[in-house]
Each structure stands twice: as structure tokens, then as C-alpha cells.
C-alpha positions in Angstrom: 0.0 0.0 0.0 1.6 3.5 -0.9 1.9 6.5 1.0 -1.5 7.8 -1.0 -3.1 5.0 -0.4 -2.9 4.9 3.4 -3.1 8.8 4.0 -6.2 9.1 1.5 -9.3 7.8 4.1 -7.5 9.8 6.8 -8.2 13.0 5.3 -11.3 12.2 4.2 -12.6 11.3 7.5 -11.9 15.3 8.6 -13.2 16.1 5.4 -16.9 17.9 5.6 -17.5 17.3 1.5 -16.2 13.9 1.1 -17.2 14.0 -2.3 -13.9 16.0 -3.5 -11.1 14.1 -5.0 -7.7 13.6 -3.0 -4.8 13.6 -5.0 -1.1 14.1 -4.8 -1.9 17.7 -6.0 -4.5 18.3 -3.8 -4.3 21.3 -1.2 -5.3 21.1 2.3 -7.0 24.3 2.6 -8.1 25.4 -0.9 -9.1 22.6 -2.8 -9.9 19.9 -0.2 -11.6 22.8 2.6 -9.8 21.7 5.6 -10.2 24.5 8.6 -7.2 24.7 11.2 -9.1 22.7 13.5 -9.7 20.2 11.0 -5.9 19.9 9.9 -5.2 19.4 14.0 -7.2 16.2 13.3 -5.3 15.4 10.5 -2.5 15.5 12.4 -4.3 13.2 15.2 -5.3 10.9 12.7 -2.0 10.6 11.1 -0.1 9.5 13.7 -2.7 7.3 14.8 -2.7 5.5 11.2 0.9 5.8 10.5 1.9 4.7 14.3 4.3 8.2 14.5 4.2 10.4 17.0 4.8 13.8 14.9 8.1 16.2 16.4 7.5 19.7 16.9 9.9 20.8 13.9 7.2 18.9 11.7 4.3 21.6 12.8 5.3 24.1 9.8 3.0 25.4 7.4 4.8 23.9 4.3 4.8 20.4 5.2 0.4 21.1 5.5 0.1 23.1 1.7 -1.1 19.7 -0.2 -1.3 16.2 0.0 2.0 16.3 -1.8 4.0 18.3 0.7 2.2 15.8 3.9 3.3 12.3 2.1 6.8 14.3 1.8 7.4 14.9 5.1 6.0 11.2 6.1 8.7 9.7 3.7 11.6 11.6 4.9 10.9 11.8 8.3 9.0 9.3 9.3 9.9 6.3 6.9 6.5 5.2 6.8 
């Protein structure tokens, strides 16, 4: 299972229109509506699904622009 794959129902569960496609291109905010207290869940759910516990240094606004940018920072950082 890739990256995509396992990150894709975690954001759709904070998702209010589930209906929107999630794609590698796919930003957080503009394209897939998340609110900040929505991307705190994302965060939640992430390291619940991934089994990480996220680092403080990984809490900056680029690595939460697009699905892209997340899966990056869960590669290099997290080896998942």
C-alpha cells in the first residue's frame, strides 16, 4: 500500500464534502476545505494510522500546503 493509499481515508474522515477528489496535488486548505481545527485532526489521525508520533519541527506550514507536501514529510521523516 503506498503513502497515497494509506493517507487518502485519513483525510477524508476530517473532510466535511467527502465527495472532493484527494490527489497528490490536492491542497489542504483550498481545494480539499480543511479548517485549522480540521488539519489538528489530520494531524491526530495521522499519527494514529501511520503509528508516528509527529516532532514539533514537523508543525510548519509547508509540510500542511497539499497532500504532496504531507506524504513528503511522512517519507523523509518518518519512513512510513
Amino acid at each position: 500500500m503506498t503513502t497515497l493509499e494509506k493517507l487518502k481515508p485519513v483525510v477524508l474522515e476530517q473532510m466535511r464534502d467527502q465527495t472532493a477528489p484527494i490527489e497528490m496535488g490536492s491542497r489542504l486548505k483550498e481545494d480539499l476545505s480543511l479548517t485549522s481545527l480540521q488539519l489538528i485532526g489530520l494531524v491526530s489521525s495521522m499519527e494514529s494510522a501511520f503509528g508516528i508520533s509527529m516532532q514539533l519541527e514537523d508543525f510548519k506550514e509547508a509540510n500542511f500546503i497539499s497532500i504532496h507536501t504531507l506524504i513528503k514529510m511522512l517519507e523523509t521523516n518518518y519512513a512510513v
